[in-house]
Each structure stands twice: as C-alpha cells, then as structure tokens.
N, C-alpha and C positions, 0 to 999 in steps of 0.2 A: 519426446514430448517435453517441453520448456515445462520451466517453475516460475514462481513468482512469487518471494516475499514479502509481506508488509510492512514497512516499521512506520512506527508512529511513537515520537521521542526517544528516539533510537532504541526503543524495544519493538520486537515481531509480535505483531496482533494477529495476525495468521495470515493464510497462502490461497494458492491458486493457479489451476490449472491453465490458465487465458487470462489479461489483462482485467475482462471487463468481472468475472469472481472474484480477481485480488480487489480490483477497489471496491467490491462488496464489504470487503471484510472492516472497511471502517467504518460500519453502523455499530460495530461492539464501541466507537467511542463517540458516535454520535452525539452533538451540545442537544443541550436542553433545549436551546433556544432554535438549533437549526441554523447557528450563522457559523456555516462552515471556513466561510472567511476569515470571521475573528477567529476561528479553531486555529485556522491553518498559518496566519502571523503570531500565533502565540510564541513568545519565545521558545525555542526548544522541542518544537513542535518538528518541522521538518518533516513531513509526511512523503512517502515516497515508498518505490518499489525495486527491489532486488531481482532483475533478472539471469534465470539460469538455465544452463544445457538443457537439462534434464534432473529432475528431481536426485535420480544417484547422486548426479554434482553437487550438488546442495549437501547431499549426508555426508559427501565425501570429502569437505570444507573447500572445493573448487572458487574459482574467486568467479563472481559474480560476472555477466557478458556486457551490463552497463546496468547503471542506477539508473532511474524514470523518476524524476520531480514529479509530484502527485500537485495538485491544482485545487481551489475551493470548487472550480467548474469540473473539474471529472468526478471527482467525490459526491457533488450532486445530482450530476446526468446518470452517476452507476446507483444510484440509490433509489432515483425518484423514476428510474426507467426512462 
C-alpha cells in the first residue's frame, strides 16, 4: 500500500493513505480568507506531496517514487468535495 506525504513550506503537515486524504491534510493550514491561490504563490509555500512504496519505505528513509506539485485547484476540489 503507497504513502503519501504532505509538505507545505517544506515541513510535513501530515499523510495519507491515497492521494485524495493527503490533500485533505491541508485544511490544518487553510487561509482565513479561503484564497488558496494566494496561499499557494506565497513564497516558500511549495505545497506538494511525497509519494512512497509503502509506508515501511517512508520509516525506512527510502527516497520517495516522485514528488506531485499540489495545485490551489486540488487543495480545493479535496476540501470542498
């Protein structure tokens, strides 16, 4: 079963078993204002996901199967349903 990291300004905000959980996981930084856009041009911002084998690989510092650029449009489709 695959992983999936969060980072949002290159720290992990948490994980996920399937894509559409991980980008759940950025309502913990959801804007006040709800303009995911301006969130996601923020400098430094970089929102995106770490995919892996299997969770083991993850503990087991395995390098990731490819990074996934996060979008203002997925961050709001995984939120708003």
């Amino acid at each position: 079963m695959q992983f999936y990291e969060v980072l949002w300004h290159g720290d992990q905000i948490g994980d996920g078993g399937d894509l559409e959980e991980a980008l759940q996981a950025y309502a913990v930084v959801k804007p006040d204002d709800d303009d995911w856009a301006a969130a996601c041009a923020e400098a430094g911002a970089d929102p995106c996901i770490r995919r892996y084998a299997s969770f083991d690989a993850y503990l087991d510092n395995a390098d990731e199967l490819e990074t996934i650029p996060v979008t203002a449009a997925m961050i709001s489709s995984a939120l708003n349903g």
